[in-house]
C-alpha positions as CSV (number, residue, x, y, z in Angstrom):
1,X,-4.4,34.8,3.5
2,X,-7.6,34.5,2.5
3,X,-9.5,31.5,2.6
4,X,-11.2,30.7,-0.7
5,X,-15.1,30.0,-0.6
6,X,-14.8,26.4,-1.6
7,X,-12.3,25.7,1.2
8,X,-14.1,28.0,3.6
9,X,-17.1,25.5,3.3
10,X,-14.9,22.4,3.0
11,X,-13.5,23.7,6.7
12,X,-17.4,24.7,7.8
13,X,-18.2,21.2,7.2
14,X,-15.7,19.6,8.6
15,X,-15.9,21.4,11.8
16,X,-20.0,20.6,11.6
17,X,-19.0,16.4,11.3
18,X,-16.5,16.8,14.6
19,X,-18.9,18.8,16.7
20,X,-21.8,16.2,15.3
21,X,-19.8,13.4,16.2
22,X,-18.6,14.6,19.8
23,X,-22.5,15.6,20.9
24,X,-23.2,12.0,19.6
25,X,-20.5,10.7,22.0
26,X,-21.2,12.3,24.8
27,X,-24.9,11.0,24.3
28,X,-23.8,7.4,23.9
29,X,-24.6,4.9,26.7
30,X,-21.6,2.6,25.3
31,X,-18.9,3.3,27.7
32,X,-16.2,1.9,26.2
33,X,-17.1,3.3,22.9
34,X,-16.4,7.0,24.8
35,X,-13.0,5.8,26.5
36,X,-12.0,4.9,22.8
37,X,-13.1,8.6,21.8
38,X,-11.3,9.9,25.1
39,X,-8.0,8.5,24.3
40,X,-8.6,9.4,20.2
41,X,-9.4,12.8,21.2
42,X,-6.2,13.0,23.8
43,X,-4.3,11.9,20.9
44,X,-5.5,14.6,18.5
45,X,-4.6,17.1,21.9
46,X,-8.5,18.2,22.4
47,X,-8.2,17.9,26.1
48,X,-10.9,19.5,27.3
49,X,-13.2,16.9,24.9
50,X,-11.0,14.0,26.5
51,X,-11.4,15.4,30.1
52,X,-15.3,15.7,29.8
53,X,-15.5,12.2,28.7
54,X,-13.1,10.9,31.2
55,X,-14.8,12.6,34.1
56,X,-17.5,11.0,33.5
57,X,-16.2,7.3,33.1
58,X,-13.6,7.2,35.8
59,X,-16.4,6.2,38.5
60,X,-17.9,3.1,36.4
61,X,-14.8,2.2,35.9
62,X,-13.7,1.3,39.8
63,X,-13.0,-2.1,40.0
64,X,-12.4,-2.5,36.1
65,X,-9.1,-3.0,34.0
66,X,-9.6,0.0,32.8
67,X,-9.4,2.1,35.7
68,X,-5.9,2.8,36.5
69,X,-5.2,3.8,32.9
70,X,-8.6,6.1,32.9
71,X,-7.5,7.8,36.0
72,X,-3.9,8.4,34.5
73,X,-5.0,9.6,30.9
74,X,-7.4,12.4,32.7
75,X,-4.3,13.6,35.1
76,X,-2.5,14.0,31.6
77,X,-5.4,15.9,29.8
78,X,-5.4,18.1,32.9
79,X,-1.6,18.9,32.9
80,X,-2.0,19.0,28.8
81,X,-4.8,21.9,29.1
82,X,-2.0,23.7,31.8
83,X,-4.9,23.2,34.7
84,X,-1.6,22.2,36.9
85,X,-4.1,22.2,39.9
86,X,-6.8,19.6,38.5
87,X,-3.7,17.7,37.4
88,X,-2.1,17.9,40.6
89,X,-5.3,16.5,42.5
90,X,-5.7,13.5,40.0
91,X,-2.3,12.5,39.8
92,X,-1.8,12.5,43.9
93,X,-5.2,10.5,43.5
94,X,-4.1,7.7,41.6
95,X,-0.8,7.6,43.5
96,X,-3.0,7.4,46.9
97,X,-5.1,4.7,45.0
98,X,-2.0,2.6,43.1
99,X,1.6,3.2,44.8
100,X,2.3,0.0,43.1
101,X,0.6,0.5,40.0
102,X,1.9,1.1,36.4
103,X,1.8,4.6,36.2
104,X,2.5,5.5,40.1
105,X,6.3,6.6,39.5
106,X,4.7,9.3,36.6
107,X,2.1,10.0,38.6
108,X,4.4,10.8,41.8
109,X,6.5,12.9,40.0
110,X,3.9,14.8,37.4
111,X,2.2,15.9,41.2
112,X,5.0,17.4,42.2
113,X,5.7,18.8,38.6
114,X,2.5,20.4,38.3
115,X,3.0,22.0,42.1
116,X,6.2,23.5,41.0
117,X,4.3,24.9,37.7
118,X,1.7,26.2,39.9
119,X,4.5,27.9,42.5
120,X,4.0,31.1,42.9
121,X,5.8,34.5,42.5
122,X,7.6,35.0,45.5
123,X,6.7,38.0,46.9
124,X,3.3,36.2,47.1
125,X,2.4,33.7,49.5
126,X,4.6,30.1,49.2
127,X,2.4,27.7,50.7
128,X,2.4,26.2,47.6
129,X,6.0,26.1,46.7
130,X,6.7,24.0,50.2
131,X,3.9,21.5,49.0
132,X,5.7,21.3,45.7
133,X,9.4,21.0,47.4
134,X,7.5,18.4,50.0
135,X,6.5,16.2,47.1
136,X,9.7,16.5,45.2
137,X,11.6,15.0,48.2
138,X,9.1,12.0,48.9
139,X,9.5,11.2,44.8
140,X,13.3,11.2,45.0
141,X,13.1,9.1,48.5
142,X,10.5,6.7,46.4
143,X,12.7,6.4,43.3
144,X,15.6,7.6,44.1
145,X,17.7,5.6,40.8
146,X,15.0,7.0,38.2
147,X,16.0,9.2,35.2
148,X,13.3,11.8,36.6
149,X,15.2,11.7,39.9
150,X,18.1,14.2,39.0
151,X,15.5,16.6,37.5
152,X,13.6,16.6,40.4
153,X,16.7,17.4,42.6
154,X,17.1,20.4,40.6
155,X,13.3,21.6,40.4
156,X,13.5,21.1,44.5
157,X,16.7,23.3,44.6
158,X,14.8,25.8,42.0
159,X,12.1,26.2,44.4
160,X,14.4,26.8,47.4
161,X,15.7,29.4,45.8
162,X,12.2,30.9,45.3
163,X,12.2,30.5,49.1
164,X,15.6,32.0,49.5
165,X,15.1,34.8,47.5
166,X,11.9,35.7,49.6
167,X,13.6,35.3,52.4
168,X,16.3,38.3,51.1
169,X,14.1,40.7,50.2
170,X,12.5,40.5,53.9
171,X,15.9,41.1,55.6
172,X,16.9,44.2,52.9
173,X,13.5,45.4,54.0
174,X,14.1,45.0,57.2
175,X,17.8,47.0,56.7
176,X,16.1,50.0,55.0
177,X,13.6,50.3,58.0
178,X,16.5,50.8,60.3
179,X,15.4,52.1,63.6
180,X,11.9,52.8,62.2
181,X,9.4,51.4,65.1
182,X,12.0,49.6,67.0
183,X,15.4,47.8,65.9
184,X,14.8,46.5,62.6
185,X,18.7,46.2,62.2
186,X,18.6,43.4,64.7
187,X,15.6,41.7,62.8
188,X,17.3,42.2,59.7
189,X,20.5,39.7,61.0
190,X,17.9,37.4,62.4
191,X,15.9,36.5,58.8
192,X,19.5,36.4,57.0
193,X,21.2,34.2,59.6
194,X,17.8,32.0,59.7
195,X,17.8,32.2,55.5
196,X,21.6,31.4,56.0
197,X,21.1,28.8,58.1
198,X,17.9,26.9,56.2
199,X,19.2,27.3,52.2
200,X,22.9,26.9,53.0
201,X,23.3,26.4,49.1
202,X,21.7,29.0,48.1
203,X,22.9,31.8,45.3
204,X,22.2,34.4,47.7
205,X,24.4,34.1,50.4
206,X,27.0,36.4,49.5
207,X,23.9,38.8,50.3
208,X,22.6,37.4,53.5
209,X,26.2,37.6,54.8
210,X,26.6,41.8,53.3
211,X,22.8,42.3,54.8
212,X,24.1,41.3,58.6
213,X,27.3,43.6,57.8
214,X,25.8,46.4,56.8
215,X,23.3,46.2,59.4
216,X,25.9,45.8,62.2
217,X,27.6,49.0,60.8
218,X,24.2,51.5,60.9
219,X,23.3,49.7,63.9
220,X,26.5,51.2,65.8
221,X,26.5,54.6,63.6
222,X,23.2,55.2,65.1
223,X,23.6,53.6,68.2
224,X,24.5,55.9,71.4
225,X,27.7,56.5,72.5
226,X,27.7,54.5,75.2
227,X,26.8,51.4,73.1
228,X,28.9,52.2,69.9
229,X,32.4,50.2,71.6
230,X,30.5,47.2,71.4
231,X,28.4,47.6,68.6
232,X,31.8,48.3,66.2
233,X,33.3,45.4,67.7
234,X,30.9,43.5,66.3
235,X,30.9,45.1,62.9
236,X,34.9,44.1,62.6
237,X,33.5,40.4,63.9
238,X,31.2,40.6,60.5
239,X,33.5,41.8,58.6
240,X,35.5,38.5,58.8
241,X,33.1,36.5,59.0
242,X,32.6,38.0,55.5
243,X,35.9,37.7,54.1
244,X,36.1,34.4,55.3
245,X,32.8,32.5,53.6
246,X,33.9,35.6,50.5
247,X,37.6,36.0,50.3
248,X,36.9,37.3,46.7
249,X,33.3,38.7,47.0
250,X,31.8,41.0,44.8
251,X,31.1,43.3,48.0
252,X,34.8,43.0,49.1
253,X,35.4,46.6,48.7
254,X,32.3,48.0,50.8
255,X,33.2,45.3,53.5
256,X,36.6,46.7,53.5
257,X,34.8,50.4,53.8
258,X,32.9,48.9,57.3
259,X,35.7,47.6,58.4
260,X,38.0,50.6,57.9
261,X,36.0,52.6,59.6
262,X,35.2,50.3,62.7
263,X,38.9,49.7,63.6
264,X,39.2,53.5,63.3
265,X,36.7,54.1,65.9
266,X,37.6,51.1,68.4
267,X,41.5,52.1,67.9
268,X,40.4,55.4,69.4
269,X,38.7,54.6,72.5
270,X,40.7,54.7,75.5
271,X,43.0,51.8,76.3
């Protein structure tokens, strides 16, 4: 649509009277005249206007009435503007400075908020994701009867998932390397028992469990003959292991496949 020359200047000087006012602001010596602008302009959602002015007051206003509120309104204008990290640092600040102050439960919980925003993908590193599940548990140990407190369960158990899922693709890598430099079979049990083991809720564990099976089984296809007795013993071991954590598991019928074959071979050896 085009904008009609009248309007077109109408918006051109309106634009002019905002930028005019802000650069008068900012000039100001009257701080309390900018903390009124800060929290007008965080109202009309111009959070980077709100953060400059912010930044600059929180440090006069140590000491003041107005200090835990400054400090809180600047974490908010950072997590508005989607700087999670900023808002992060700010909020864990004021919950360092106030534990017992009127905004510390928000503040606790917008930390670990903006840490779980920040998480990464997983195949990247997850430093940041443990930091994030870290902070989730300390808010729910801190207010464990808040309304935030069941949402934070679930963004914790979100995030382990992350962690999980991480952990899954290392052990399938692991399986498709096979004897590739050394047993990567065995090293491919190890990180799904361990994932098994740390995220015992996890959606993937149907997966962790197949990933040890089907390891065992190419382990003892490919192991020599002396060692394949042993080695398809244990496959049959996995195999109910399997059945038993996934009586009706989507992978029932390649399980069944290892397992067939295993008791084949063992039922052959000499008694």
């Amino acid at each position: 649509m085009r904008i009609k020359p009248l309007s077109l200047l109408l918006v051109i000087t309106i634009l002019l009277t905002s930028c005019g006012e802000y650069n008068k602001i900012l000039k100001s010596n009257d701080r309390d005249v900018k903390y009124t602008y800060a929290q007008k302009y965080f109202e009309e959602k111009k959070y980077s206007r709100s953060i400059t002015l912010l930044e600059e007051l929180i440090s006069y206003f140590k000491g003041t009435d107005k200090a835990e509120e400054s400090l809180y309104l600047l974490g908010q204008s950072y997590y508005n503007s989607k700087d999670y990290l900023s808002a992060t640092e700010i909020f864990t600040t004021y919950y360092n400075m106030y534990p017992k102050g009127e905004y510390a439960e928000s503040s606790l919980f917008y930390a670990a908020y903006g840490m779980y925003l920040d998480s990464p993908d997983e195949r990247l590193d997850q430093s940041k994701t443990y930091k994030a599940i870290s902070e989730f548990q300390r808010y729910m140990e801190e207010y464990p009867q808040t309304e935030r407190a069941e949402q934070a369960k679930g963004f914790m158990f979100e995030l382990q998932d992350k962690l999980a899922l991480k952990e899954l693709r290392a052990a399938q890598l692991y399986l498709n390397l096979g004897n590739y430099r050394g047993n990567n079979y065995e090293s491919a049990v190890i990180t799904a028992r361990e994932a098994l083991k740390n995220y015992p809720f996890s959606q993937y564990n149907e997966e962790y469990q197949m990933i040890i099976l089907r390891s065992r089984y190419e382990y003892a296809v490919n192991s020599t003959y002396e060692m394949q007795p042993e080695r398809f013993r244990m496959v049959v071991d996995e195999y109910f292991n399997y059945k038993n954590s996934f009586p009706e598991g989507k992978h029932s019928k390649e399980a069944e496949k290892y397992y067939a074959r295993a008791q084949s071979y063992i039922e052959k050896l000499p008694s």
